[in-house]
C-alpha positions as CSV (number, residue, x, y, z in Angstrom):
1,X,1.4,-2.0,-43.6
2,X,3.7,-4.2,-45.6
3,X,6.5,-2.4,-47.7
4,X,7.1,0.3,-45.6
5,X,11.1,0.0,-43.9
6,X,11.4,-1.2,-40.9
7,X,13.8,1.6,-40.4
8,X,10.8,4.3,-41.2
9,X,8.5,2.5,-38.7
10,X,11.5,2.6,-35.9
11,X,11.5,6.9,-36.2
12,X,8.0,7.0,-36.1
13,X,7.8,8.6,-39.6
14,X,5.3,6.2,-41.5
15,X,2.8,8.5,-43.1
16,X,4.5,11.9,-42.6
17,X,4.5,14.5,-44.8
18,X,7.3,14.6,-47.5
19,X,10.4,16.5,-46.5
20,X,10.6,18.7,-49.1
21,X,14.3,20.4,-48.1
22,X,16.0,16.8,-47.9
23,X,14.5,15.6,-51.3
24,X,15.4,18.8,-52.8
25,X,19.0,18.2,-52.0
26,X,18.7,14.0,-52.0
27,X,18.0,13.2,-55.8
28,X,18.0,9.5,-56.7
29,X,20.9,9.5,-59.1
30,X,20.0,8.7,-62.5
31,X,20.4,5.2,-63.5
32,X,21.4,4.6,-59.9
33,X,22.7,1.0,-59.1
34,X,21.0,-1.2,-56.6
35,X,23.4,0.1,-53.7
36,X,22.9,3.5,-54.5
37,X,19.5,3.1,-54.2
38,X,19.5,0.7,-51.1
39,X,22.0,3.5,-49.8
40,X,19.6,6.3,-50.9
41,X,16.3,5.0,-49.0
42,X,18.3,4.1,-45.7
43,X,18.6,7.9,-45.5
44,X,15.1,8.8,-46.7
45,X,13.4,6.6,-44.3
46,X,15.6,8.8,-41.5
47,X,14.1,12.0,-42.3
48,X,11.0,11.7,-44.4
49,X,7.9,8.9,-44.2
50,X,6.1,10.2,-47.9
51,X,6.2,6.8,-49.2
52,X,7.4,3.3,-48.5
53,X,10.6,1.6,-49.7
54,X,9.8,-0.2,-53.0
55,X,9.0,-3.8,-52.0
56,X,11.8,-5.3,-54.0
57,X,14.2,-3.6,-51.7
58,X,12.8,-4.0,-48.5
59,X,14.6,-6.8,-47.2
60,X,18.1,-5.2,-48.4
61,X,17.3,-2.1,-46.9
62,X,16.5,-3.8,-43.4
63,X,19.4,-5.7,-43.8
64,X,21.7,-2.9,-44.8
65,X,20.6,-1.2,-41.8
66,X,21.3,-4.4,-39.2
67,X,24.6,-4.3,-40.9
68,X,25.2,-0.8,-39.7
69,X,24.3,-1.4,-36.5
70,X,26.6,-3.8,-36.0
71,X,29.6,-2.6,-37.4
72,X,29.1,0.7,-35.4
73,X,28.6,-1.9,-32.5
74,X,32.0,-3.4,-33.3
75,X,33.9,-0.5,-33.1
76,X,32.0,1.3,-30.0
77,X,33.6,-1.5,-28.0
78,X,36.9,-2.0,-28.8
């Protein structure tokens, strides 16, 4: 199932129904820069699985997420 986030796959929420509440309060902002919209499917692919991250950001999304990890690995040790 190429395109989905590997994030999305990770909560198990591939094919779930749309989650109408977040998206209500979530919108993509208009004209949104590449960040915001990295930054705006991270989230999504946490809460809701109603459609895939657009293929031309699937590798920065994964790699904005490894990036998270590790930083909140970083500081959970010292």
């Amino acid at each position: 199932m190429g395109g989905f986030s590997v994030r999305c796959e990770i909560v198990g929420r591939v094919g779930a129904q749309m989650n109408k509440e977040w998206h209500a309060g979530h919108r993509m902002p208009e004209k949104a820069t590449e960040q915001q919209r990295i930054d705006w499917h991270v989230e999504h692919a946490k809460v809701c699985g109603c459609r895939p991250v657009p293929e031309g950001l699937v590798a920065k999304v994964s790699e904005a997420e490894k990036r998270k990890i590790k930083v909140g690995t970083a500081k959970g040790k010292r």
